[in-house]
N, CA and C of each residue as an Amber inpcrd file, in Angstrom:
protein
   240
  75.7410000 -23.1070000 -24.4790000  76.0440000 -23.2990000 -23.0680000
  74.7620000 -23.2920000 -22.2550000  74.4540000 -24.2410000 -21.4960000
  73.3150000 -24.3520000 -20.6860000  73.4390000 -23.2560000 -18.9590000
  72.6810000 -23.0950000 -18.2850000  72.8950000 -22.1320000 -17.3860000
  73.9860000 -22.7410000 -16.3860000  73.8090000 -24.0480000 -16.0660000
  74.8940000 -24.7830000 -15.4430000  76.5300000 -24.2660000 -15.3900000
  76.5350000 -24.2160000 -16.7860000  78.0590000 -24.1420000 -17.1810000
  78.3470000 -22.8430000 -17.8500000  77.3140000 -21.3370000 -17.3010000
  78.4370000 -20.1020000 -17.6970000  78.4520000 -19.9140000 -16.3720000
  79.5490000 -18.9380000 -16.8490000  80.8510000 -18.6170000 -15.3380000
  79.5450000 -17.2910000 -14.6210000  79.4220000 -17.4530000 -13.5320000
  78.8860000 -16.6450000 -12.4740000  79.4450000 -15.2600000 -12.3210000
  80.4150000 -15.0830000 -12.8430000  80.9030000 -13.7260000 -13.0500000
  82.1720000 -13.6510000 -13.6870000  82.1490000 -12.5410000 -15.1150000
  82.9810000 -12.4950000 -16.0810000  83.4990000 -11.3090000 -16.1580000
  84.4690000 -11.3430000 -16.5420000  85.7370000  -9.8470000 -16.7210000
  85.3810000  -9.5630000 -17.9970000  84.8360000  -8.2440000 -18.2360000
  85.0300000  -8.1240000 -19.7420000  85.9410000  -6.4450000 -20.0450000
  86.0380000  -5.9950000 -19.2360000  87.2090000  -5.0840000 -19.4720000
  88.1790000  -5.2640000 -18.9130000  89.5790000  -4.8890000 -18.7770000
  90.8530000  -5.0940000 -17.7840000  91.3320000  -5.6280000 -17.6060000
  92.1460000  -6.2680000 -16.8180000  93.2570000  -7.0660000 -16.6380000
  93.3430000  -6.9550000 -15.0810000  92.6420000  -7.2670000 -14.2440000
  92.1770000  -7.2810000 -12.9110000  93.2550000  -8.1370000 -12.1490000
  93.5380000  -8.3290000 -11.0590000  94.6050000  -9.1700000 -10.3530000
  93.8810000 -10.3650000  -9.6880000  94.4610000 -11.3640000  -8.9580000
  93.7980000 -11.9870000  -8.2160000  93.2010000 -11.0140000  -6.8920000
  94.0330000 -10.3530000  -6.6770000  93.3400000  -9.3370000  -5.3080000
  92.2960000  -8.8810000  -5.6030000  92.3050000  -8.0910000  -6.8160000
  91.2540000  -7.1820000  -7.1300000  89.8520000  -7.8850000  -7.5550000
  89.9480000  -9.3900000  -8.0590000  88.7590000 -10.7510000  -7.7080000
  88.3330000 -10.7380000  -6.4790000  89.5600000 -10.8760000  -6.1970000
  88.9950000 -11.8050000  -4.9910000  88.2700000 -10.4390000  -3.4390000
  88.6320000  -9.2120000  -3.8020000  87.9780000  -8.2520000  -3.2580000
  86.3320000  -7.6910000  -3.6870000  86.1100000  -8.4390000  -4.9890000
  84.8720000  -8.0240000  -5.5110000  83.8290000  -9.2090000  -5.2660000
  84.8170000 -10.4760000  -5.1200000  83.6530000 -11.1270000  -4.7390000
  83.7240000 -11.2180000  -3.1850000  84.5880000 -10.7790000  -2.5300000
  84.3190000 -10.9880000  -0.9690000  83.3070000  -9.4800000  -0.9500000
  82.9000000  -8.1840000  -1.6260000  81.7990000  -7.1020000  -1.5420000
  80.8100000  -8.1820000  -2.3030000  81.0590000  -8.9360000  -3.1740000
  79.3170000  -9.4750000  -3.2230000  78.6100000 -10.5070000  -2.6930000
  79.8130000 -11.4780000  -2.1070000  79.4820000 -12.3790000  -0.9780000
  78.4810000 -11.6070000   0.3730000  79.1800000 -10.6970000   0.6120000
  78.8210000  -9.7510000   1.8350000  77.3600000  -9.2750000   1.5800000
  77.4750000  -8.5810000   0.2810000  75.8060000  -7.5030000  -0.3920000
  75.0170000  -8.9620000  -0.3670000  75.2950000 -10.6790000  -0.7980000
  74.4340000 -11.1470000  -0.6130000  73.6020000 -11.8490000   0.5750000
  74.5980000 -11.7290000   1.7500000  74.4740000 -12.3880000   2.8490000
  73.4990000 -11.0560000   3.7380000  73.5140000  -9.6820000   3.0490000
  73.0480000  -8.6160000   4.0140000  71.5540000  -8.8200000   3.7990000
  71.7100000  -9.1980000   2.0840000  69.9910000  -9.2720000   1.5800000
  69.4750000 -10.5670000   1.8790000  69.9010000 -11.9830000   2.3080000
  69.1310000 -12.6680000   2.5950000  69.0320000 -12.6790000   4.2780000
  69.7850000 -11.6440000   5.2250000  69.2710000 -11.2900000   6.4290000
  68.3120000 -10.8950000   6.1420000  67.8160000  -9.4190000   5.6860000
  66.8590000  -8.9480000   5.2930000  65.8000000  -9.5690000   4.9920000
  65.8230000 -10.5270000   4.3840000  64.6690000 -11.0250000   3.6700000
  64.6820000 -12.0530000   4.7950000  64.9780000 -12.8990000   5.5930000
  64.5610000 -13.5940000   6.5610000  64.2270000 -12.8630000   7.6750000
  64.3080000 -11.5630000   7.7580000  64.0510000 -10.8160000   9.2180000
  64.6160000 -11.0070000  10.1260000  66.4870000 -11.7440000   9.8780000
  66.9160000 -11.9090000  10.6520000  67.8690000 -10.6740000  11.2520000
  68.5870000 -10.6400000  11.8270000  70.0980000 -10.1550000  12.0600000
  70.5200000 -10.4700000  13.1400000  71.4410000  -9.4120000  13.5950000
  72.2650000  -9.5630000  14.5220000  71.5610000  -9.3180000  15.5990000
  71.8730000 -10.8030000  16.6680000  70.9540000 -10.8240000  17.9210000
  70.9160000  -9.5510000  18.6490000  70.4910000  -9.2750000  19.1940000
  70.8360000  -8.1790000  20.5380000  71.1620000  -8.9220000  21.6680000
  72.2050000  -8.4160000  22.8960000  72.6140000  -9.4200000  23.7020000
  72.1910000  -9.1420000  24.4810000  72.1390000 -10.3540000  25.4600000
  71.1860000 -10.2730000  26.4580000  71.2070000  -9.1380000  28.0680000
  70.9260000  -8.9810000  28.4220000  70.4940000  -7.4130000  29.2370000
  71.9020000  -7.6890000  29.9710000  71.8210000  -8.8410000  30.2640000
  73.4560000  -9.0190000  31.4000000  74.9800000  -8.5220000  30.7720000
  74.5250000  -8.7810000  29.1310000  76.0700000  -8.9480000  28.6890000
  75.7400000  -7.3980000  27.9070000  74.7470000  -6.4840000  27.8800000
  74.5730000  -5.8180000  27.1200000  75.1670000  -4.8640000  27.9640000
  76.4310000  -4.0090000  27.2670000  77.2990000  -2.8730000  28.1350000
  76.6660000  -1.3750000  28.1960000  75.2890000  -1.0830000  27.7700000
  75.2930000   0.1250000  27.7160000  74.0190000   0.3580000  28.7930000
  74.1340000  -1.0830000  29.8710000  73.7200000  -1.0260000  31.2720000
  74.2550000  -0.2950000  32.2190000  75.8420000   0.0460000  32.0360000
  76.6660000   1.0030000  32.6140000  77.0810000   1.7070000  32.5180000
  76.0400000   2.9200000  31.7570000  75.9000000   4.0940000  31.1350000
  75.1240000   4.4650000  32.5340000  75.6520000   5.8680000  32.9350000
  74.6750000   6.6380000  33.8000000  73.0930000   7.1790000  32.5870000
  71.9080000   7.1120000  33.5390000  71.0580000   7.7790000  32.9860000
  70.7930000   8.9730000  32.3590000  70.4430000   9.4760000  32.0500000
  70.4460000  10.9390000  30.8690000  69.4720000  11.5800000  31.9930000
  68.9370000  13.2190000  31.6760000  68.3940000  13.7100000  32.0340000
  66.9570000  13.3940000  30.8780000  67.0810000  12.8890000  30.3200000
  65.9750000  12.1590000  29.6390000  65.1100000  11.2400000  30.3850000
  65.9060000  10.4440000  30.4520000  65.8210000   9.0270000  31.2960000
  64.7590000   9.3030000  32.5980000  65.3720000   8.2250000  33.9400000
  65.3500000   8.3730000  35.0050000  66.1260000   9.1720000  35.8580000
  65.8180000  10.1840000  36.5320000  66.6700000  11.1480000  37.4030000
  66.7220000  10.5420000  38.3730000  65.9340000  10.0640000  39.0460000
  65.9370000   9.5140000  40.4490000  65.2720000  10.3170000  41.3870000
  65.6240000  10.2880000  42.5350000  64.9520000  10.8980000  43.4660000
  65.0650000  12.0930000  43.7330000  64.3820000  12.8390000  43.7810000
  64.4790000  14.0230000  44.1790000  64.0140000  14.7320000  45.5720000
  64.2530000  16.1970000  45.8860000  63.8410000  16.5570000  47.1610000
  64.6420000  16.3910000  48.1190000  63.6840000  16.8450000  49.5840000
  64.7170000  16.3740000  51.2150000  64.7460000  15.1470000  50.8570000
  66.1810000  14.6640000  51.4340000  66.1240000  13.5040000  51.6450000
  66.3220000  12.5130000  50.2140000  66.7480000  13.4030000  49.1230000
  66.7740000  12.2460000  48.1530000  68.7480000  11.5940000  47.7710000
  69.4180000  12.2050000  48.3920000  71.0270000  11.5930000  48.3350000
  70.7610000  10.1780000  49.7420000  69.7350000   9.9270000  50.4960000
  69.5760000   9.0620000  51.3010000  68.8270000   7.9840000  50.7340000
  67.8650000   8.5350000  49.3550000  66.7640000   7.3390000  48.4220000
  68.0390000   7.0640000  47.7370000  68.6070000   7.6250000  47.3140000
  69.3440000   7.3330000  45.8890000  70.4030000   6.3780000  46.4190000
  70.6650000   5.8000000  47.1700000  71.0140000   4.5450000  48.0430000
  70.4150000   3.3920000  48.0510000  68.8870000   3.7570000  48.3830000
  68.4140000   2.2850000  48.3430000  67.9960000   1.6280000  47.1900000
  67.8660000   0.4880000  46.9150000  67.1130000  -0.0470000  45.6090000
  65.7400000   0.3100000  45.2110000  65.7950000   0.0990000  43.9750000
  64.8900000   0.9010000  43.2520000  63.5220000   0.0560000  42.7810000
């Protein structure tokens, strides 16, 4: 048999179902599509700042606090 013509993946123990195929190659379809992201440096875009939802997250005390002092519930009004 030349490489052409053996089977790409063979059962050699069990008596497997069509489900239980067709679930092993939809996990190695997947493991191969993760590694040629990887290897192109691609993935999943990040979206763009407008559509990205974790813009409407209040700030952390990490973050930006904002204004502070007299007079800062009167800054924390205006634009920044």
């Amino acid at each position: 048999m030349s490489a052409e013509q053996k089977p790409f993946l063979q059962i050699v123990r069990g008596d497997p179902g069509p489900a239980e195929i067709a679930a092993l190659v939809a996990v190695l379809t997947a493991r191969a599509r993760a590694a040629a992201a990887a290897r192109d440096g691609g993935g999943p875009a990040r979206p763009s700042r407008w559509a990205d939802r974790s813009r409407l997250v209040r700030n952390t005390f990490a973050g930006d606090l904002g204004p502070r002092g007299p007079g800062a519930w009167r800054a924390s009004g205006l634009p920044r």
